[in-house]
C-alpha positions as CSV (number, residue, x, y, z in Angstrom):
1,X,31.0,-2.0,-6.1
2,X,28.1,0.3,-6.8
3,X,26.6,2.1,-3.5
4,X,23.5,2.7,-2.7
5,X,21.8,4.8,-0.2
6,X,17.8,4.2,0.7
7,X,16.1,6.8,1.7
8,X,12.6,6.2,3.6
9,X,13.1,2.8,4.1
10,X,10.9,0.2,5.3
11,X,11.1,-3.1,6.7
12,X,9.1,-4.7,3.9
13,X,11.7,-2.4,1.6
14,X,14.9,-3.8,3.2
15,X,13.5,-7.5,3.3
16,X,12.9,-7.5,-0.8
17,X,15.9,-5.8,-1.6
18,X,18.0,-7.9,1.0
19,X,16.9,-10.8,-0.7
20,X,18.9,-9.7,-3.9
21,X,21.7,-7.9,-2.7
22,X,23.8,-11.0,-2.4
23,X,23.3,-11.0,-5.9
24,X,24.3,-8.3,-7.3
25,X,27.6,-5.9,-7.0
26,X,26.2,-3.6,-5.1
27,X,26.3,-2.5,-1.5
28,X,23.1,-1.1,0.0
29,X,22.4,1.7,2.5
30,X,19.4,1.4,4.5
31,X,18.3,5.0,6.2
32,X,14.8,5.4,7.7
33,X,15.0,9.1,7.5
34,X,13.1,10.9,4.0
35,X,15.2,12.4,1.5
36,X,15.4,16.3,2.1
37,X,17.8,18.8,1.7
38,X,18.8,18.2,5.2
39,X,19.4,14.5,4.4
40,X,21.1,14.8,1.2
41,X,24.3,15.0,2.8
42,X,24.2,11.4,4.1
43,X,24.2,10.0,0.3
44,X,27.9,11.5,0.0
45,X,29.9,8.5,-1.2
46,X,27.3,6.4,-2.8
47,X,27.0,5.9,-6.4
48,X,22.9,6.0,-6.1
49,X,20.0,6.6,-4.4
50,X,16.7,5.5,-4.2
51,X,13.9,7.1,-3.3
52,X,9.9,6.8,-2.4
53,X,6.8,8.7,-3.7
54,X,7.2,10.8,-0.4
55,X,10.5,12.0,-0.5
56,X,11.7,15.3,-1.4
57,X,13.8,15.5,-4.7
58,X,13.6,19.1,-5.8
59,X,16.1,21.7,-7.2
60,X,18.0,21.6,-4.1
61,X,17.9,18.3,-3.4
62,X,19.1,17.5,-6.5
63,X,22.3,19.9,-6.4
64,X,23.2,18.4,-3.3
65,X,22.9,15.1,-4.4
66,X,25.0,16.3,-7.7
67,X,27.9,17.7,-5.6
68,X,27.9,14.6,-3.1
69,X,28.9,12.5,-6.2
70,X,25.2,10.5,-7.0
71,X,24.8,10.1,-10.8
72,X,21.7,7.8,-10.2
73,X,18.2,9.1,-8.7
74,X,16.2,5.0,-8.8
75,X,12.5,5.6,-7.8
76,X,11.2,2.5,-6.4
77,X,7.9,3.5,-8.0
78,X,6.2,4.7,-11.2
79,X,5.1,8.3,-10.3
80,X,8.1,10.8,-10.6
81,X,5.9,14.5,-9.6
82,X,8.0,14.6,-7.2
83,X,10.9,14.6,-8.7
84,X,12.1,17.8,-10.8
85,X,13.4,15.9,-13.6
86,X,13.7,18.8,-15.6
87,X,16.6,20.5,-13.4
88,X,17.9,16.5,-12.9
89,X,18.9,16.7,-16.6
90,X,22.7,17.0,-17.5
91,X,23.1,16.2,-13.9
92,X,21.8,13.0,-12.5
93,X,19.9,10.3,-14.7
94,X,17.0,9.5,-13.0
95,X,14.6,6.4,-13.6
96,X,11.5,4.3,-12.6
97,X,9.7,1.8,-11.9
98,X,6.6,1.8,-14.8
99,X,4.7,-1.2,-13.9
100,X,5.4,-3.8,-11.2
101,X,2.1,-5.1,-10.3
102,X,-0.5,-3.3,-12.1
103,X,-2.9,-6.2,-10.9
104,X,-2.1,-4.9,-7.2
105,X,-2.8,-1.6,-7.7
106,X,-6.2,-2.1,-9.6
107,X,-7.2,-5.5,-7.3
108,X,-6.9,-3.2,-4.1
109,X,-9.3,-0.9,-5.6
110,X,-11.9,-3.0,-6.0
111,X,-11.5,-4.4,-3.0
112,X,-11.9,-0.9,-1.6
113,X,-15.5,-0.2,-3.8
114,X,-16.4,-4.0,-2.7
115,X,-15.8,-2.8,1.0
116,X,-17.9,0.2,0.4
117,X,-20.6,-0.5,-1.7
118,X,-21.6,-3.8,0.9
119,X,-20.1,-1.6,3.7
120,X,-18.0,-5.1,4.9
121,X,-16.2,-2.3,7.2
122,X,-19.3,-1.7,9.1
123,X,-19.8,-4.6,9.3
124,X,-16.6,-6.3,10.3
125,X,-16.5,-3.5,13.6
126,X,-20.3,-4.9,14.1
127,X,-19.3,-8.6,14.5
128,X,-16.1,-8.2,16.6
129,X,-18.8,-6.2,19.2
130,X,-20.9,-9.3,18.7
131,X,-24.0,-7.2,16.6
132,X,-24.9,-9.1,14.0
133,X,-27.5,-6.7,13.5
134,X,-27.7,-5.8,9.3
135,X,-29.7,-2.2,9.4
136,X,-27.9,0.3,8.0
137,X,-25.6,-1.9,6.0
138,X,-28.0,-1.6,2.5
139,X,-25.8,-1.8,-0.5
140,X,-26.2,-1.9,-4.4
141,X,-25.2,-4.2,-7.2
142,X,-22.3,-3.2,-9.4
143,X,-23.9,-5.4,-12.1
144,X,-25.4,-3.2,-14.8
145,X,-24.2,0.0,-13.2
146,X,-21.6,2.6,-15.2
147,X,-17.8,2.6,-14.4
148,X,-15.3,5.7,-15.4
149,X,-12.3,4.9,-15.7
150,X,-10.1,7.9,-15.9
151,X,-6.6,6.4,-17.6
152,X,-5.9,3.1,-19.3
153,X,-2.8,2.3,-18.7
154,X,-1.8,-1.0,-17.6
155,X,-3.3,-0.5,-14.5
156,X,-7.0,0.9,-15.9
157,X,-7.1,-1.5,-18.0
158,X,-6.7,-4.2,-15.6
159,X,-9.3,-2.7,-13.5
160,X,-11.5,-2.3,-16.6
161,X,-11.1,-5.8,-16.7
162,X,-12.3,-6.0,-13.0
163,X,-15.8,-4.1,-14.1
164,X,-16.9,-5.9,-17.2
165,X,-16.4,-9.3,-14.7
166,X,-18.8,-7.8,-12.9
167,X,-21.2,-7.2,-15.6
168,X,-20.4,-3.3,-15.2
169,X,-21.0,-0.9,-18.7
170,X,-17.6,1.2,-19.1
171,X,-16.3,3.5,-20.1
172,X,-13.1,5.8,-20.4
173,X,-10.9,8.8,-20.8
174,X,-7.7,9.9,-21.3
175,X,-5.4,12.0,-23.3
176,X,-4.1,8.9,-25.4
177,X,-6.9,6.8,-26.1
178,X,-5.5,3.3,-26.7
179,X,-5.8,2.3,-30.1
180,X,-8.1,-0.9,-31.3
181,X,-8.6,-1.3,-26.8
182,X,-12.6,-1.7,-27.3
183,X,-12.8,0.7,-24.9
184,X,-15.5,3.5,-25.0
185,X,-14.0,6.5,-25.1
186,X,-15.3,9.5,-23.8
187,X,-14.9,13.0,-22.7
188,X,-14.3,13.8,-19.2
189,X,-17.3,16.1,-18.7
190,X,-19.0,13.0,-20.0
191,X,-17.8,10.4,-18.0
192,X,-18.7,12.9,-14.6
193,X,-21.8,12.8,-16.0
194,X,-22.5,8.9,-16.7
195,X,-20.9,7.0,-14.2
196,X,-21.8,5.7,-11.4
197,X,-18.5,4.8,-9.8
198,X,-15.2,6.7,-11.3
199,X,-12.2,5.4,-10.9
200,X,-9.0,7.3,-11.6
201,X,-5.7,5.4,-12.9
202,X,-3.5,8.6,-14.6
203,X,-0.2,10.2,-13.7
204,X,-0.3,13.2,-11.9
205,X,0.5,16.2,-14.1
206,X,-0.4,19.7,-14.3
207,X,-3.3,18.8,-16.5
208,X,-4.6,16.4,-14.2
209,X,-3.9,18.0,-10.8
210,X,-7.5,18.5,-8.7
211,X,-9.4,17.4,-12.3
212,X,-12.1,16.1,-9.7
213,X,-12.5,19.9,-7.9
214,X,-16.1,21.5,-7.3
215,X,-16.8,22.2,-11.1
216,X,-16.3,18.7,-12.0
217,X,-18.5,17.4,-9.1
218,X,-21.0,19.4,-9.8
219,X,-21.0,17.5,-13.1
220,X,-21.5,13.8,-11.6
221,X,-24.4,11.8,-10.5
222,X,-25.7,12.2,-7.3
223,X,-24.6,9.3,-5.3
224,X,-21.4,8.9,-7.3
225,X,-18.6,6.9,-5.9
226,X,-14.8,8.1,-6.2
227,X,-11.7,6.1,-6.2
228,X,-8.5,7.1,-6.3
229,X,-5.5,4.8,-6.0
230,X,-3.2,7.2,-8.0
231,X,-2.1,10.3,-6.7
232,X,-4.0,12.3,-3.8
233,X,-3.7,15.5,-5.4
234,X,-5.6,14.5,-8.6
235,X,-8.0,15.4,-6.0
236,X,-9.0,18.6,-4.6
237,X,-9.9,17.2,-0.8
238,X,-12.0,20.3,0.4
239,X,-14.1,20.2,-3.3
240,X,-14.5,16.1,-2.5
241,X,-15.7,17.0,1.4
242,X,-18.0,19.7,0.6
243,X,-19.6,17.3,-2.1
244,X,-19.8,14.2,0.8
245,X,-21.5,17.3,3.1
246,X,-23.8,18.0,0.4
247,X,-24.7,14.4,-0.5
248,X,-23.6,14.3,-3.8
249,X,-20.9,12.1,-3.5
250,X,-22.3,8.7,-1.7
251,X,-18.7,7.2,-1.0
252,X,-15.1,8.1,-1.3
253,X,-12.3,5.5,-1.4
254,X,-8.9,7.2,-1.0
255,X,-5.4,5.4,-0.9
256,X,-3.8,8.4,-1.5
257,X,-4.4,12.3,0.0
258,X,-2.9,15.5,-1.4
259,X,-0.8,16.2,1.9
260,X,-0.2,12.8,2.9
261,X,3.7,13.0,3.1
262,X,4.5,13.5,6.4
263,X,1.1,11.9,8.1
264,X,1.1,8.4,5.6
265,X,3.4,5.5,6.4
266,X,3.7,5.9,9.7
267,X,2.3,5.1,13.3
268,X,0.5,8.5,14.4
269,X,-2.0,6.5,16.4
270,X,-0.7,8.3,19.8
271,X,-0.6,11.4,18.5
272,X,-3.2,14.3,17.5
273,X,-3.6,14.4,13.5
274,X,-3.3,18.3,12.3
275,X,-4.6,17.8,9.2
276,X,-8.1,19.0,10.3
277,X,-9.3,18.2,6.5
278,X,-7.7,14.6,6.7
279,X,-9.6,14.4,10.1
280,X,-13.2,15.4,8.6
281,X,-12.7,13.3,5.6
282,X,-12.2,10.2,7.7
283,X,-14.6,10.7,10.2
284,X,-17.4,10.4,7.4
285,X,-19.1,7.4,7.4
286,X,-19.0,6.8,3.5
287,X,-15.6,7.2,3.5
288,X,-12.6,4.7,3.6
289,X,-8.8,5.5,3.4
290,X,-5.9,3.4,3.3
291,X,-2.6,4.4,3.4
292,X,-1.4,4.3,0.2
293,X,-1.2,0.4,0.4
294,X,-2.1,-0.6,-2.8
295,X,0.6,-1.5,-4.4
296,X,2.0,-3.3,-1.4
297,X,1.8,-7.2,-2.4
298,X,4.8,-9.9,-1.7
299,X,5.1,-10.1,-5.7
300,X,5.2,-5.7,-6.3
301,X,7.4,-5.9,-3.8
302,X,9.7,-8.2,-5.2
303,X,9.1,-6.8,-9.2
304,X,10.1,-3.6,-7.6
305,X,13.2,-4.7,-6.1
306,X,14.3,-6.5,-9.6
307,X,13.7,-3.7,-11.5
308,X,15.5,-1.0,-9.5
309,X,18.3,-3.2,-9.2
310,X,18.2,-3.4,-13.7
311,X,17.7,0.2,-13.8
312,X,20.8,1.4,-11.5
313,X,22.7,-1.7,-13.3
314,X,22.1,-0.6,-16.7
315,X,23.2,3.3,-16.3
316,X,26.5,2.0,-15.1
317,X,27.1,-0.8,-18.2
318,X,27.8,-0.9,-21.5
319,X,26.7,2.1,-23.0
320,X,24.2,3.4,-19.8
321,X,20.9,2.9,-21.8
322,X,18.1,1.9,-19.4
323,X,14.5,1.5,-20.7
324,X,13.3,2.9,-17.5
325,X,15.1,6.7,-17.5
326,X,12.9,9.8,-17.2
327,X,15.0,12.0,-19.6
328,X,13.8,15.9,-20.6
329,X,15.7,16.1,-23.3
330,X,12.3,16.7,-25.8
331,X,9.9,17.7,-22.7
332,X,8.4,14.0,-23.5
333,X,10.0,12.5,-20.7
334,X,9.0,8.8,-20.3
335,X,9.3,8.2,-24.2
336,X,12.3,10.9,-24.8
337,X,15.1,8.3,-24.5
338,X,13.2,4.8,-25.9
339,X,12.2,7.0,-29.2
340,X,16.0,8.6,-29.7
341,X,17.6,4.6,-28.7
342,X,20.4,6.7,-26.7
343,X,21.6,8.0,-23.1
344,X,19.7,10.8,-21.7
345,X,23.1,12.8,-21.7
């Protein structure tokens, strides 16, 4: 019987994992509280863990984990900054979730540059106070307008997808251009200077980290519209604010914020926010956030669920190869293991 313990769990995570545990040999854990070196402790005894974008799975972490007897780290998502994979190695195997709706991810935002660009928010509060009054709630045509799409992995390229239906021009970058993808490829510098809505899709590494700061907004149109449905820190939120303040970003659509660990996720309608930056950036009127909600559909849910179940199934048979391990073997950590065809360690 292979335990598992779940750290940050939610009622939508315990309903599509519930649904397979019957299944399986395993015996799952359910704990509301968020992995920290403070929580570590209650994983002692289970074979695994599993773990959201929000919990903490540092150095420590990690040796605690290791001494408590887990030989599995399962992220129930793709995104692994925070995880230090690199001190994980010759310890724990940890592995992913790569894609498990990319059409999720990439339909929620454009529903969120819909919402903005015809402001349906403003006028969804209107109607429910009975004014169907329509000053104020001007928008443009994405038709013929210029789309950046920063990444094209599955999910970009699904969303690129979403532009050209549109009649949208676009175009792209990233560090690995897709080969024979018909996509227009460009630099970064110029596709802040083209577009006029930018879209970012790409991991967050140390390359990428605040790649939208001052210098780069400075760069874009005026107007320009920002999504981000990746990672919050790809942004630098005070750059993004000042550039709202000074007009030169006309909307911001955020499902994800740099600090959002301990604030997203939760109720804190009762309570006073303290992140005063958080605070400003909502109050703007051209700005929209959601709470890192995008991948949550019945069917990502339930790909999510199937695939952590594989991944902590496949370390345990046969020989232990699973596609999904994050290995830093070679420093090339999603391909390190598929390229070599062997365990990790």
């Amino acid at each position: 019987m292979i335990k598992v313990a779940f750290f940050d769990t939610k009622e939508y995570d315990k309903a599509s994992f519930e649904s397979h545990e019957k299944a399986t040999d395993m015996e799952f854990k359910f704990l509301e509280t968020k992995l920290t070196e403070d929580t570590a402790e209650l994983a002692r005894g289970c074979d695994a863990v599993c773990v959201f974008v929000n919990d903490t799975v540092n150095s420590a972490v990690i040796d605690k984990l290791y001494s408590c007897g887990v030989k599995i780290i399962a992220l129930r998502c793709a995104g692994y900054n925070n995880v230090d994979v690199e001190h994980a190695f010759g310890k724990i195997h940890v592995v992913h979730v790569p894609a498990y709706s990319p059409y999720a991810v990439a339909e929620h935002a454009a529903a969120l540059l819909l919402t903005s660009v015809r402001r349906i928010h403003k006028a969804y509060n209107r109607t429910r106070d009975f004014n169907f009054s329509i000053n104020g709630l001007t928008g443009f045509d994405l038709h013929g307008k210029t789309a950046g799409i920063v990444g094209t992995g599955k999910i970009g390229r699904i969303f690129i997808d979403i532009c050209r239906g549109f009649g949208m021009n676009v175009i792209a970058y990233d560090a690995y251009p897709a080969k024979d993808s018909g996509i227009e490829y460009v630099s970064k510098d110029e596709l802040f200077a083209r577009s006029d809505i930018i879209s970012l899709h790409c991991p967050l590494t140390p390359d990428t980290r605040h790649m939208i700061n001052a210098d780069a907004i400075e760069k874009m149109k005026k107007g320009v519209v920002i999504l981000n449905t990746s990672r919050g820190a790809l942004i630098d939120a005070e750059a993004l604010l000042e550039g709202i303040k000074a007009r030169k970003v006309g909307a911001a659509c955020l499902d994800v914020y740099e600090e959002e660990a301990d604030i997203f996720f939760e109720d804190r309608s009762g309570h006073i926010l303290n992140d005063e930056l958080l605070s400003r950036l909502i109050s703007m009127p051209n700005v929209i956030v959601t709470s890192h909600q995008a991948f949550l559909t019945a069917e990502a849910l339930n790909n999510i669920a199937e695939t952590t179940i594989a991944n902590i199934r496949s370390c345990f048979e046969n020989d232990g190869i699973c596609d999904n391990e994050l290995c830093y073997r070679c420093g090339n950590i999603e391909r390190c293991r598929k390229e070599r065809k062997e365990r990790c360690f």
